[in-house]
N, C-alpha and C positions, 0 to 999 in steps of 0.2 A: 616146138613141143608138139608132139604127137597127138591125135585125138584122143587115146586111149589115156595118154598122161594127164591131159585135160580134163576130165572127167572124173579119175580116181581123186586128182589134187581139188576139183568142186565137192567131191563127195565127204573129203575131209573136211572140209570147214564149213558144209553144212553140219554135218553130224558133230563138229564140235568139241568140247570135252570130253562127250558122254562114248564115243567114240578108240579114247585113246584109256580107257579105265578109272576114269575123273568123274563122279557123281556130281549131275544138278541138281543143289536144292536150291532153286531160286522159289520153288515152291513148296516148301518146305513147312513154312509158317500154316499151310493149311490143312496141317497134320498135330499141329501143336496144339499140348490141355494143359488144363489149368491145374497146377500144382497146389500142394496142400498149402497152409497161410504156416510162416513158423511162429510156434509157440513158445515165449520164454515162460519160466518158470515164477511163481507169483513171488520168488524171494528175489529176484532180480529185475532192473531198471528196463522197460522197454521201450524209454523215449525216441530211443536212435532208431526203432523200427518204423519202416513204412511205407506206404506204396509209393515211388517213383513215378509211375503214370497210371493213374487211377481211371480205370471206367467207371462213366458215371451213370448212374441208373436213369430209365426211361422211367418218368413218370407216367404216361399216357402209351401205349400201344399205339405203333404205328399204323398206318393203313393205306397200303398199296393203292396207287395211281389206277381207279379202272380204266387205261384208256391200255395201261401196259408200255407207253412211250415215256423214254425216259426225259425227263425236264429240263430245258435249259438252265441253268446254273443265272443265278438269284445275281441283280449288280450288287457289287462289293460298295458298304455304308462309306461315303465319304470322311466318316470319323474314322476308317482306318487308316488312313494316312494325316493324320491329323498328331502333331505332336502337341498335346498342351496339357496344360495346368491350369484350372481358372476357378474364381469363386462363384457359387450361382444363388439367389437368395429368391424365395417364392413367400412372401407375410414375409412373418417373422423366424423363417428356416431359413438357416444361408449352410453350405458345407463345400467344399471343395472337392470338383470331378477331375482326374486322372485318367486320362485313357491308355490304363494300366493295369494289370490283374491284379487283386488283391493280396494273390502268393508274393508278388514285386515288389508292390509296396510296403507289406508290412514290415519287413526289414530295413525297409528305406525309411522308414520313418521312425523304428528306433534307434535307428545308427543320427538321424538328426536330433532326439531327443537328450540321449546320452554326449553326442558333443557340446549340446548346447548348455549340458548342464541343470538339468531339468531330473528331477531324481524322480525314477518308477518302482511305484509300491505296490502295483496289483496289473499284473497282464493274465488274458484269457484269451488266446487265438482263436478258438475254436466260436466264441461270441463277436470278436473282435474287437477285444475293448483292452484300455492301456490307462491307466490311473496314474495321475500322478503324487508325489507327498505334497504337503502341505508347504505352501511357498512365503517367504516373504517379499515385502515390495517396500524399499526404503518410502518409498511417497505415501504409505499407507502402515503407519507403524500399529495401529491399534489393530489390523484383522490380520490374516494369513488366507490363503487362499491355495487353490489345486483346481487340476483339469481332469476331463475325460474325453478323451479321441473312443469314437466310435468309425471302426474300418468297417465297410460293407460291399457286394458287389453292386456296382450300380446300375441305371438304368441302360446306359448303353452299353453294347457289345461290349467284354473284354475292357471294362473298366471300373472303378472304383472310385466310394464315395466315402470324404469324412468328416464326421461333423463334430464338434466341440461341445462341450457341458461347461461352465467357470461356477465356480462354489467358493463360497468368504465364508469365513466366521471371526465371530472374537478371539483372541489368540486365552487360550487355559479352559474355550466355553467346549460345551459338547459337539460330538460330531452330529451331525443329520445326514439322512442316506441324499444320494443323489433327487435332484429334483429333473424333469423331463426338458426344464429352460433354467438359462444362464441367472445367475444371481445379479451381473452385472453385464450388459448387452457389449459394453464397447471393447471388454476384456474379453470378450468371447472372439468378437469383432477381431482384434488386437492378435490373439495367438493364432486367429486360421491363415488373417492376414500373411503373418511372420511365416507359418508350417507350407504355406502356400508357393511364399516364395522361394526358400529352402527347398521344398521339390520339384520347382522351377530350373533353379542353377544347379540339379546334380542331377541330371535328365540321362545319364552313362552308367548311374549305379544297376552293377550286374545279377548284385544276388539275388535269390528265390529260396523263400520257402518250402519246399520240397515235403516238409510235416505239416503245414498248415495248408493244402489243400479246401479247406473249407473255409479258411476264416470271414468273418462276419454273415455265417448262412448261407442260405440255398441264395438262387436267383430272385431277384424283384418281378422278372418277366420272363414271361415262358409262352410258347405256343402250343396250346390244348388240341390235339387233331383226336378224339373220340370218334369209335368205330360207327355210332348210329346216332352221332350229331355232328351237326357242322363246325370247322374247327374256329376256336377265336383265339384271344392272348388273354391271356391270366397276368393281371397285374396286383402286384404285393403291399400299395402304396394307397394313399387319401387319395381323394377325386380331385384338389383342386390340382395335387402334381402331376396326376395323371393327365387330364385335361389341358394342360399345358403341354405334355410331354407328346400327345396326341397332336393338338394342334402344332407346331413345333415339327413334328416328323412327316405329315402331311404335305407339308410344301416341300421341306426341305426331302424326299422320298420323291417327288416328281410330280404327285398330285395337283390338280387344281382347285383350290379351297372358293365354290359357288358360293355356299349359305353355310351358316351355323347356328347353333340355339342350345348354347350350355346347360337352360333348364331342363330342355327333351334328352339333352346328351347326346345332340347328332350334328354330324358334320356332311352337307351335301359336297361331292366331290367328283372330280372326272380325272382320268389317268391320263397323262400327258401323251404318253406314245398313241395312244387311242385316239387322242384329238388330233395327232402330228396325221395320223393316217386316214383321216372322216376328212381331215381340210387340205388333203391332195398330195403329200407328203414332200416330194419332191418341187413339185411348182405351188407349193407356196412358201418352200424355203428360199426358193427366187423371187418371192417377192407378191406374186401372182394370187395370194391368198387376200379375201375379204377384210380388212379392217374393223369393219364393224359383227362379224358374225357373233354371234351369241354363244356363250359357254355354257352347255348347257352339262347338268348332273348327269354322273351314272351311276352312283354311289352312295349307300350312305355308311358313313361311318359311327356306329354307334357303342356307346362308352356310358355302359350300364352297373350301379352299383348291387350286387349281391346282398352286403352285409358283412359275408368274410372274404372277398377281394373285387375288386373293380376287371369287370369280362369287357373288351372290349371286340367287337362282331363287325363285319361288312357283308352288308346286301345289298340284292337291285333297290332301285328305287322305288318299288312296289311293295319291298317288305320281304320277298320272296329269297328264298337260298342260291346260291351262285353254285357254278360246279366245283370241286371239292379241289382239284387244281387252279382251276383260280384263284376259289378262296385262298390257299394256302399261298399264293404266289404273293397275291394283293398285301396278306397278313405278314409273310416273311420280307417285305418292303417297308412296312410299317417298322415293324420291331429292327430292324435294320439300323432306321432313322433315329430311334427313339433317346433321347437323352432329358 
């Protein structure tokens, strides 16, 4: 092959498609607007419409990195490859976590309902809530009884949380609205058990909600990055779960949990990678490293209650604000962990 053939045959297959009268849009997408929403008309049923993949709105304004480099990418929560189902109880709340999206489960769990035979009288997606009629129980001839499964997204990434209501009454007496606890503990005990394990042995079911995009609310936790304060995590939850849920993510996040003091709501801590590399990194994973050195804080973790949700914040140990990178990195560790 000639040099001149060489050259022309390079020239084609750089130039490619666009070359032989074949338009590239591989970038195409960056030309794309958003089309009008369609409108059905108020005499017809709009159930079947809806967004397929929904953007979700930014509650907080982001705020650019002043250093302008972009960030190493966050390590991936060890709950994501975690396949389970389990029950978790903190007092007197127990519900079962999923590490599953709520759109998954919520069909998964009426397709268990329905086979079990369990009749549903009131479903709300959008609340996440699923009612059932009033039940009989041969071992209890005198009352009737129903549940309520409350679906929500939970604390950890990309999972869901659901908890149980049981209600009795006299069989012919009036109904009374839900109460906030179970009428009868072990029945309650009894049905998360059984829903528990049922979502345990059908860990393959494929379907998705594709219309209930929102079910059971917004997130529990969120990371706050405000333009002219320092960013923390917005938690949706009472202190004693939060507080648990913090301490819990702390270790299991990489942290070294020094001191804590539930009544100040602070946790002293030092970041692992940081002690790996103050105690010589390499020769002291051979061995070479002190025994006895002292762990000392860099950190504090603190888990302050508002009123309308529990903030939780990390500073130096002086009190003082961390750089807004960091913060954020330290904070997206955290919520990471958090379950």
């Amino acid at each position: 092959m000639s040099r001149v053939t060489f050259i022309i045959v390079g020239f084609i297959m750089l130039s490619g498609c666009s070359w032989l009268g074949i338009e590239d849009n591989s970038y195409g997408y960056l030309n794309a607007q958003e089309a009008q929403v369609t409108v059905v008309p108020e005499n017809l049923d709009s159930t079947s419409l809806g967004q397929l993949y929904p953007i979700p709105k930014l509650s907080q304004k982001l705020v650019a990195d002043s250093t302008g480099e972009i960030p190493r990418p966050q390590p991936i929560s060890v709950n994501t490859f975690e396949q389970l189902v389990k029950i978790q109880k903190i007092d007197e709340k127990r519900w079962i976590l999923v590490n599953s999206a709520p759109s998954k489960l919520w069909p998964r769990i009426r397709n268990i309902l329905n086979k079990s035979g369990l009749p549903t009288l009131a479903v709300n997606a959008s609340a996440g809530i699923i009612e059932t009629d009033w039940l009989a129980y041969k071992s209890d001839e005198a009352n009737e009884h129903r549940f309520k499964f409350m679906i929500s997204p939970g604390v950890q990434i990309d999972s869901t949380e659901i908890a149980v209501i049981h209600q009795q009454k006299l069989i012919d007496s009036v109904q009374q609205d839900w109460d906030q606890i179970s009428d009868t503990d072990a029945k309650e005990e009894d049905m998360i058990s059984f829903l528990a394990g049922e979502l345990a042995a059908s860990p393959d079911f494929a379907s998705v909600s594709m219309l209930a995009q929102e079910i059971g609310g917004s997130s529990k936790v969120e990371i706050v990055n405000p333009e002219a304060a320092d960013p923390f995590i917005q938690v949706n939850l009472d202190f004693e779960r939060t507080w648990a849920s913090i301490n819990y993510s702390a270790v299991r996040g990489g942290f070294t949990l020094v001191d804590r003091d539930r009544s100040q709501g602070h946790l002293l801590v030092a970041y692992s990678s940081e002690l790996q590399e103050e105690a010589g990194g390499f020769l002291n994973w051979l061995g070479f490293g002190d025994e006895n050195d002292v762990v000392r804080a860099s950190y504090r973790i603190l888990v302050q209650d508002t009123g309308n949700a529990i903030e939780i914040r990390l500073v130096r140990m002086d009190g003082d604000s961390l750089e807004r990178a960091l913060t954020l990195k330290l904070l997206n560790i955290v919520r990471s962990n958090m379950s």
